[in-house]
C-alpha positions as CSV (number, residue, x, y, z in Angstrom):
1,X,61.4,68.7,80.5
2,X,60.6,67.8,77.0
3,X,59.4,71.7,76.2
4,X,62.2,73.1,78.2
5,X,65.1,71.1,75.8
6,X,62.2,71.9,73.0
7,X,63.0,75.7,74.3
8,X,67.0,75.6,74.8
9,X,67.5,74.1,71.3
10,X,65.5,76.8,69.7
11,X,67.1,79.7,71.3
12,X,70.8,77.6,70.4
13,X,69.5,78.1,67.1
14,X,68.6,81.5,66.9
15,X,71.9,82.5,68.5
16,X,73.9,80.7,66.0
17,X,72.3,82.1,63.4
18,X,72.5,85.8,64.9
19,X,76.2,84.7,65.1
20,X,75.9,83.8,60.9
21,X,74.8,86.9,60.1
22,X,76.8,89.2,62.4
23,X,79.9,87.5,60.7
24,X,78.5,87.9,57.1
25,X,77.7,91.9,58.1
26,X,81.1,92.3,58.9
27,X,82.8,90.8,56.2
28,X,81.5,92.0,53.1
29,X,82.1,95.2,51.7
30,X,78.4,96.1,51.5
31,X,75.1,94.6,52.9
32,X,71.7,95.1,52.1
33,X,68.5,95.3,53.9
34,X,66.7,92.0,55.5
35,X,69.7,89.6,55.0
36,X,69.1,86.1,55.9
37,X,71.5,83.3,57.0
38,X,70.1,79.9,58.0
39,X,73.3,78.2,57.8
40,X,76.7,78.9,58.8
41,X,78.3,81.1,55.6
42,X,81.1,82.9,54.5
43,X,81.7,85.7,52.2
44,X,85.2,87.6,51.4
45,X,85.6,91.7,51.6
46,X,85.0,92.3,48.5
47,X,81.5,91.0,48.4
48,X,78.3,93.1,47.8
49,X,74.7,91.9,48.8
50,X,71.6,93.7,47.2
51,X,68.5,93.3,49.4
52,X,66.7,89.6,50.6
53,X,70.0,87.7,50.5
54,X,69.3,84.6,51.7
55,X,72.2,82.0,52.5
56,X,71.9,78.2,53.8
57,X,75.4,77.9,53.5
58,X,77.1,79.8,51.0
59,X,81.0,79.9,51.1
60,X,82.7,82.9,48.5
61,X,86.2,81.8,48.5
62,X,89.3,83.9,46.9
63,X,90.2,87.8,46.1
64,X,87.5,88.9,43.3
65,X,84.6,90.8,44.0
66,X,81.4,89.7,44.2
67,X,78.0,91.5,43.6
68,X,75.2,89.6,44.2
69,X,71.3,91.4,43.3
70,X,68.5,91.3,45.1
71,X,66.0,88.2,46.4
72,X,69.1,85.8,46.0
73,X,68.2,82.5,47.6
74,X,71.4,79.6,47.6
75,X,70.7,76.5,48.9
76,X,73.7,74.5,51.4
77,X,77.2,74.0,50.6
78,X,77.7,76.6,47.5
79,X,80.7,78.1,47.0
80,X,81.8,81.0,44.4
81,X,85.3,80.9,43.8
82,X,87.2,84.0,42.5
83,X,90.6,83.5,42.4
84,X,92.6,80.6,40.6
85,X,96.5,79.4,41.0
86,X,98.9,80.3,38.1
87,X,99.8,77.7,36.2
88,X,100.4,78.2,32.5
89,X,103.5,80.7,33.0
90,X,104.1,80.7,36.4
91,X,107.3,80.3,37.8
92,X,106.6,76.3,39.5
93,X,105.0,73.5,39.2
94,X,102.3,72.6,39.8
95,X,101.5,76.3,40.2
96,X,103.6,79.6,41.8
97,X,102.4,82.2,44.3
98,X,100.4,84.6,42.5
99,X,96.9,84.2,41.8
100,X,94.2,85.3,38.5
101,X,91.4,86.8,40.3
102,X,87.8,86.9,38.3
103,X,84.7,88.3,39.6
104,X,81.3,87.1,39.7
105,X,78.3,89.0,39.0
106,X,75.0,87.4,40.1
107,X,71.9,89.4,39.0
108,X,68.4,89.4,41.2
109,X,65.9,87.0,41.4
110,X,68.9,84.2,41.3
111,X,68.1,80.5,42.7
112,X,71.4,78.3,43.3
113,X,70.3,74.9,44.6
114,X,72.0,72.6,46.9
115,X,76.2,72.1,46.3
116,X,76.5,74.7,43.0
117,X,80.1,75.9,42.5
118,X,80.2,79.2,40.9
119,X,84.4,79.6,39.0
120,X,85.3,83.5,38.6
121,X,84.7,85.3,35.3
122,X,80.7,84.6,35.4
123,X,77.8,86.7,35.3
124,X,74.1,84.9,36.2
125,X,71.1,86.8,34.6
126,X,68.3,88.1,36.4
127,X,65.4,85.2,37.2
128,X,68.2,82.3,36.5
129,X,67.8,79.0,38.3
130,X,71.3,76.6,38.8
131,X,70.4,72.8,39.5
132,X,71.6,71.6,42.7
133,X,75.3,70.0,42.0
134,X,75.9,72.0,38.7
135,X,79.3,73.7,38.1
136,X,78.9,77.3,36.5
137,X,81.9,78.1,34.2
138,X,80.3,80.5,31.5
139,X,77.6,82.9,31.9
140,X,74.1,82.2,32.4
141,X,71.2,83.8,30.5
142,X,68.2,85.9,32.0
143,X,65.7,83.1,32.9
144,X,67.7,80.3,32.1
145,X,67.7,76.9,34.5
146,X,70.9,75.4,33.9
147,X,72.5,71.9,35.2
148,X,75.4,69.7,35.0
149,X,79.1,70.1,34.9
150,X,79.9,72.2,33.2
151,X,76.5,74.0,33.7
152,X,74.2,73.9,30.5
153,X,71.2,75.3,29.6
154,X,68.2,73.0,30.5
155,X,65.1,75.0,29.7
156,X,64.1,78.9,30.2
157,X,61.5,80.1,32.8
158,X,58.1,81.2,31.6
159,X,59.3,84.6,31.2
160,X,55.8,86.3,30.9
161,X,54.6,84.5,34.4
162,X,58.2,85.2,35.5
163,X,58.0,89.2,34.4
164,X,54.4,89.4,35.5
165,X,55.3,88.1,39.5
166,X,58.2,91.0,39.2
167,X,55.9,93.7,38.4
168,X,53.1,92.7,41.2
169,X,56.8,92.5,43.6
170,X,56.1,89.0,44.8
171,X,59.3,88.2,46.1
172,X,59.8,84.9,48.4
């Protein structure tokens, strides 16, 4: 009995995550070879995923586009948001109808841990790290690992080890 339940959760599994990824395949504007989605996600139609995407729960809210390179790992409960409420001369208050839409441009090798928000307007260099919790306002450097909010430079990554793993194409 034990293996049998053992059995009918796995396949449960599998079939939700099937589901994931058949939603994320038909949302986005462009999808990659061997994308991966452990955890329920959600992209908008103007995303674009390079190769090894890998989501555990990635949400990318709002109207901008988003490119996102290869061998992108996130970690649960990200979100990227792209668009923002006028407020400074819209016509109400607190904000009107129309919406500033910013994109975000994630370069490959990118790590997000657990619970980053990513705000429109940002590129993240190739190789870049984002602590789990941080909130990503401003661009990110090549090799950077950055935490906080708002997101800071921390330390870099060894770039020679880093540029060395590239050119042998270890890739996780």
């Amino acid at each position: 009995m034990l293996k049998m339940l053992k059995k009918t959760k796995q396949l449960f599994t599998d079939f939700l995550k099937f589901l994931y990824r058949w939603k994320i395949k038909h949302s986005a504007k462009q999808v990659g070879k061997n994308l991966y989605i452990g955890n329920n996600s959600s992209v908008n139609r103007n995303t674009i995923l390079g190769d090894n995407v890998n989501f555990n729960g990635m949400k990318i809210l709002g109207e901008g586009k988003v490119v996102i390179g290869n061998n992108f790992h996130s970690g649960t409960n990200c979100e990227i948001i792209t668009s923002n409420h006028n407020y400074d001369f819209g016509k109400a208050i607190p904000y009107d109808e129309t919406h500033i839409i910013k994109n975000v441009f994630i370069e490959d090798n990118v790590w997000l841990g657990n619970r980053v928000i990513i705000l429109g307007g940002v590129t993240i260099g190739e190789g870049a790290i984002v602590q789990a919790g941080a909130v990503v306002i401003k661009d990110v450097p090549k090799c950077a690992i950055v935490g906080g909010n708002p997101a800071k430079v921390i330390k870099y990554r060894n770039r020679e080890h880093y540029y060395k793993l590239k050119e042998e194409n270890k890739f996780h």
